[in-house]
N, C-alpha and C positions, 0 to 999 in steps of 0.2 A: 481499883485493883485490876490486873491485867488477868487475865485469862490464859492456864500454863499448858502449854502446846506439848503432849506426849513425844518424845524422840520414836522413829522410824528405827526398824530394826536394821535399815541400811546404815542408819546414823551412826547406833551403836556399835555394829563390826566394824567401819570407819575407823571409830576409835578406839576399838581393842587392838585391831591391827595399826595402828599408828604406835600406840602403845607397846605393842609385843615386837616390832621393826627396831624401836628407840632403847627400848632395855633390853634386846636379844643379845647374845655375846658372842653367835654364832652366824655365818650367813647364809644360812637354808633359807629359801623359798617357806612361805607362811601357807599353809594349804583353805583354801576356803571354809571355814566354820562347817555351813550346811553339807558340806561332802562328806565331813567326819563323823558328825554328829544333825541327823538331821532332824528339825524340828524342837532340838536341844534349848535351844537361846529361848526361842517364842515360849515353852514352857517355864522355863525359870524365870524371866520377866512377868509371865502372868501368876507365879505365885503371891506375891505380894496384894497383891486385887481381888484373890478368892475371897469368897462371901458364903456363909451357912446363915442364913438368916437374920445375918449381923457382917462388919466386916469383920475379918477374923484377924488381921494387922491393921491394925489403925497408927496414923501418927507415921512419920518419916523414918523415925528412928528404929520403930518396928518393923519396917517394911526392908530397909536397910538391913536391918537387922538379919533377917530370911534369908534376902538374897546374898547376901554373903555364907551362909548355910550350904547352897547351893553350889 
């Protein structure tokens, strides 16, 4: 079994904005994530990972689950 390498938060604006360029209907300039909202992304990816003594989402589908919440 391989060992799963967590994505870079470069990674993931990467491909939000690849995403948000490809379905946009408009051609405004995409303003940088961190200038809007900063520290925004880094907190919603680490909800999924909080821990109270337990993990508190277990499983994909819960964690999944959350961040789409967000």
């Amino acid at each position: 079994m391989s060992k799963i390498t967590p994505l870079t938060i470069q990674q993931i604006e990467y491909v939000v904005h690849s995403i948000a360029r490809e379905t946009m209907s408009w051609s405004e300039p995409i303003p940088e994530f961190a200038t809007r909202f900063p520290y925004k992304l880094e907190s919603c990816l680490a909800v999924p990972f909080q821990t109270f003594n337990k993990r508190l989402y277990g499983g994909l589908t819960a964690k999944a689950a959350i961040l789409s919440a967000h």
